[in-house]
BAFI-473282 format. One record per residue (C-alpha): x, y, z. Coordinates in steps of 0.1 Angstrom, whole numbers, padded with zeros to 4 digits, always signed. Layout:
XYZ...
***
This chain:
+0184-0066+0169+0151-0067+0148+0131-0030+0140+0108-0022+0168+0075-0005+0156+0044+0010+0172+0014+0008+0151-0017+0028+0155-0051+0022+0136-0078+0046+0152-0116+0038+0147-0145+0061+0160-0144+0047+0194-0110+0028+0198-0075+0031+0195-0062-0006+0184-0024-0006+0189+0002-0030+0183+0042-0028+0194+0063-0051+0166+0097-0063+0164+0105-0071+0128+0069-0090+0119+0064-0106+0154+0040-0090+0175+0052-0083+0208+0015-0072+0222-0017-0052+0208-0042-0031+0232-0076-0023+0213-0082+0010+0234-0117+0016+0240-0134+0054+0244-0168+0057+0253-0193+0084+0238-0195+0104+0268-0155+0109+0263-0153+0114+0223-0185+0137+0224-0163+0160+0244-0145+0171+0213-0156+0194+0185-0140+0173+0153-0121+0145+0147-0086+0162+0152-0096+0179+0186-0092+0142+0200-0055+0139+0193-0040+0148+0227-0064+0128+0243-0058+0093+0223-0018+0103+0223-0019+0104+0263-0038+0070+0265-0013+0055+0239+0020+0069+0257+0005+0057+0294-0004+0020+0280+0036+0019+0265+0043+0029+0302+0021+0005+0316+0035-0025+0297+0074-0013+0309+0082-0008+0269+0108+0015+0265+0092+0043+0237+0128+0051+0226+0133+0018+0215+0107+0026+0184+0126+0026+0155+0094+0040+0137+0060+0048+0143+0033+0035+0113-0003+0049+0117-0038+0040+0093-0042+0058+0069-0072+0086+0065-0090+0109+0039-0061+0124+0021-0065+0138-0010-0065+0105-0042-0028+0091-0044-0010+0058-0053-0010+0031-0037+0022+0031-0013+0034+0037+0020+0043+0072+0027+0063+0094+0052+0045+0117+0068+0053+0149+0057+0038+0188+0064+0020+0187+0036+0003+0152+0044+0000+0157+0082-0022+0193+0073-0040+0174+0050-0049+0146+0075-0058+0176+0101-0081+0195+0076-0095+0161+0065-0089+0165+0026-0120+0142+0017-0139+0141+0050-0137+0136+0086-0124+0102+0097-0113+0088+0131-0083+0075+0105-0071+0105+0102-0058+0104+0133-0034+0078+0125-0009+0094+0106-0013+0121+0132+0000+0108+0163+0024+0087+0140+0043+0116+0132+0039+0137+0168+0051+0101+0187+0075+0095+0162+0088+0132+0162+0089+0133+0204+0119+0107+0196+0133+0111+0163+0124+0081+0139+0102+0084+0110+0064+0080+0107+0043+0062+0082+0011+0058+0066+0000+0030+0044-0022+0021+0018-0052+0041+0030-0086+0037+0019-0082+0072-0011-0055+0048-0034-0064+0055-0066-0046+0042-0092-0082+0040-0116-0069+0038-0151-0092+0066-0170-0118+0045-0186-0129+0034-0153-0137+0068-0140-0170+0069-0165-0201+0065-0149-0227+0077-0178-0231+0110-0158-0203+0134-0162-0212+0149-0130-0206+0119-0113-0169+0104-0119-0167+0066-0104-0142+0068-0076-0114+0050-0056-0123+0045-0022-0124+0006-0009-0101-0018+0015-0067-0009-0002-0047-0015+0027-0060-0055+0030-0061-0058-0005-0032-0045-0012-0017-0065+0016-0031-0100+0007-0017-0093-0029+0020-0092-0018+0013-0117+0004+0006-0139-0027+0031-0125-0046+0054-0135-0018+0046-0171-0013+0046-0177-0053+0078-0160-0054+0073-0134-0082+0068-0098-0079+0033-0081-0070+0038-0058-0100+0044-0086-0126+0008-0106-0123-0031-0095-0127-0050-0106-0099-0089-0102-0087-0090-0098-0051-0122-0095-0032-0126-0083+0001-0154-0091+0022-0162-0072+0056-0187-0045+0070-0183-0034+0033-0173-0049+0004-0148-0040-0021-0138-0059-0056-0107-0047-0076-0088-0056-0108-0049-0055-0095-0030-0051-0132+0004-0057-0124+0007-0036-0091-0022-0013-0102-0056-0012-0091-0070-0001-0122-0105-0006-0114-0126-0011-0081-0158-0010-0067-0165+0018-0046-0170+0001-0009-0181+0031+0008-0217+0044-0011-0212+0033-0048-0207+0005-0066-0210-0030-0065-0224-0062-0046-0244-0051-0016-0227-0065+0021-0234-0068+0058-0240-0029+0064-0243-0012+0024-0268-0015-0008-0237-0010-0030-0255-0003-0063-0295+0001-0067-0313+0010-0095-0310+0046-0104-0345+0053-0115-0364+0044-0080-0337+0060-0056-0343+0092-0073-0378+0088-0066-0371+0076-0033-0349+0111-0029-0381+0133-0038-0409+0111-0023-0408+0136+0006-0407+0109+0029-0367+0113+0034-0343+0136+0048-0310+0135+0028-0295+0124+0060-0323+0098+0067-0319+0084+0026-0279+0081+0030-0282+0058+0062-0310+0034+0043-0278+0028+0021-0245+0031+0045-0253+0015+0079-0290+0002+0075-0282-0013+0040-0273-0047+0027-0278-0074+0053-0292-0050+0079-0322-0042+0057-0331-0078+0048-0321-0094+0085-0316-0074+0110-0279-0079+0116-0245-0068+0101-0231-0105+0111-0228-0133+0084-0227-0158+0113-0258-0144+0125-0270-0150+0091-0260-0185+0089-0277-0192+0120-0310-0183+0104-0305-0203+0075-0298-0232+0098-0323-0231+0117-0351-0227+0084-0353-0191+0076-0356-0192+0040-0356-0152+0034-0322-0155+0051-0310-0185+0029-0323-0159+0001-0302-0131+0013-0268-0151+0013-0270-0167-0023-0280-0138-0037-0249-0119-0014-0227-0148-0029-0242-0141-0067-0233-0105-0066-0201-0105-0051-0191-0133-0083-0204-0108-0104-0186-0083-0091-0155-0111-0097-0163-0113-0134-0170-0078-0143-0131-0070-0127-0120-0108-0143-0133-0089-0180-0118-0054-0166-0082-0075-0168-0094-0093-0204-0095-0125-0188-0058-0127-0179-0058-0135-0146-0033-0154-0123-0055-0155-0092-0088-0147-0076-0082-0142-0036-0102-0137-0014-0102-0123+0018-0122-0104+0051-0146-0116+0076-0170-0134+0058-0139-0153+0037-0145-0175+0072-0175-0186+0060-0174-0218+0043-0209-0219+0025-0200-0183+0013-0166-0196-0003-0177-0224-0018-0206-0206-0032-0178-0181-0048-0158-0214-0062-0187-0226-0074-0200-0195-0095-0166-0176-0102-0138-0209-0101-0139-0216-0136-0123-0177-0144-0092-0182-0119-0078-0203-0092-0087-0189-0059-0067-0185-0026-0087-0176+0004-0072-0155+0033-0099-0150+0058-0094-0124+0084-0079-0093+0077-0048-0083+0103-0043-0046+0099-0018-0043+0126+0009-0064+0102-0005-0048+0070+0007-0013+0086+0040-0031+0100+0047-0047+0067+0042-0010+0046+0068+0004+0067+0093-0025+0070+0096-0025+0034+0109+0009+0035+0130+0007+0063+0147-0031+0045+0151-0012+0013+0122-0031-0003+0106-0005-0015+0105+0036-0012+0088+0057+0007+0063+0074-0012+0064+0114-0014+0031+0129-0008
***
């Protein structure tokens, strides 16, 4: 008999589940909530009881037995910085994700009902990989202000996945090559993997980096401080310009590459703008992490979204190729990221992290 697992990856208005045995996915539910419902609650953890019930009566629904569960894996949320990993949830880790060590995020919840599911019939709960990894090696902290350290925060989980994934089909061990891998989504997040260890990153959230479908990523310093005190700005109102309203949103009007491609195809030259110069930051991005590693590199891969679009890949090829071979994994499939963290535990593959 394979290991049955229920994974749970919350977002801010859905609860995407999927029920596992071994790697093969038995069936997923994205669970939808609408504002009306979530704007009931005060804070992010005031929805747990809510999203547990819905969870527990869909198992029911589909006639799958919960006590077949040999363990429950939920995303990982805004813990305090740790290594990359997958890790039981524990007391101290569950409080953390209830007090929401770096911030309020529907994430959170993962580990969360993880452990409370997981506890109601005695297997073990996981988190994986989540988005506060930081394994920054200390040079790369320095940002030329001392009051403002650069910081981990980007796609660890995909990245992190798509490198053993490589590592897999090459047959050698994640922790014995130096790879660049680039993810490309809502945000966009570039790191330098040195033998298992993400030394370096771009911070996807409100940093660093190549601007993508929804965030500037890095501007010039001088003109956002005066934007900041032009008086025309609420902190707020600045903060959304960059994170939501940035990137493609600002120069198109849309968040979606294929929308973009469509406006290149049919003549929209401003748009044809906005992609190359999309596809000449990110291979920036590439080289700045290729020099991070000293040029040793065993592979550039790519993966996300936008790793669908053609144009966009061969654009990176064309610009970036000549530092790396590339592999190109477009998509990213969180569900068996989550399933794959905790069945290397439970196969002896790896240990579960302590918190």
């Amino acid at each position: 008999m394979g290991i049955k697992s229920l994974i749970i990856n919350p977002g801010s208005t859905s609860t995407k589940i999927g029920v596992f045995e071994d790697e093969t996915l038995l069936f997923e539910e994205t669970l939808r909530h609408s504002t009306e419902e979530i704007a009931q609650y005060a804070s992010i953890v005031d929805q747990k009881d809510f999203r547990k019930d819905i969870i527990v009566n869909l198992l029911k629904e589909k006639d799958f037995d919960i006590n077949s569960l040999n363990m429950v894996v939920g995303r990982g949320g805004m813990l305090k910085p740790i290594p990359g990993g997958t890790y039981e949830v524990s007391d101290d880790l569950l409080e953390d994700l209830k007090i929401g060590k770096q911030g309020q995020h529907a994430s959170n919840l993962g580990g969360i009902l993880a452990r409370e599911i997981a506890d109601s019939i005695g297997v073990p709960s996981y988190i994986v990989d989540p988005v506060v990894v930081d394994e920054l090696a200390p040079v790369s902290r320095y940002s030329g202000v001392p009051e403002l350290p650069r910081i981990s925060v980007f796609h660890a989980l995909n990245q992190k996945a798509v490198a053993k994934r490589y590592a897999k089909e090459i047959g050698k061990p994640y922790n014995s090559l130096n790879l660049v891998v680039v993810h490309m989504g809502g945000g966009v997040s570039v790191g330098a993997h040195k033998e298992g260890q993400v030394i370096d990153v771009f911070n996807a959230l409100d940093g660093d980096g190549a601007f993508s479908p929804e965030r500037a990523g890095a501007v010039p310093s001088g003109a956002l401080i005066k934007l900041c005190f032009s008086g025309k700005y609420t902190e707020s109102e600045v903060y959304k310009k960059f994170v939501g309203n940035g990137g493609f949103n600002a120069y198109c009007g849309t968040n979606d590459m294929r929308d973009v491609a469509k406006m290149v195809d049919n003549g929209d030259e401003k748009a044809a703008e906005v992609r190359e110069a999309f596809i000449t930051q990110m291979a920036k991005d590439i080289g700045s992490m290729a020099c991070v590693l000293n040029g040793k590199i065993d592979q550039i891969i790519v993966t996300g979204g936008i790793a669908y679009d053609k144009t966009v890949i061969s654009g990176l090829k064309e610009k970036a190729g000549w530092i790396a071979p590339m592999t190109v994994y477009p998509g990213e499939d969180e569900l068996l990221a989550l399933v794959q963290g905790g069945l290397r535990v439970l196969n002896g593959e790896e240990k579960a992290m302590v918190y």
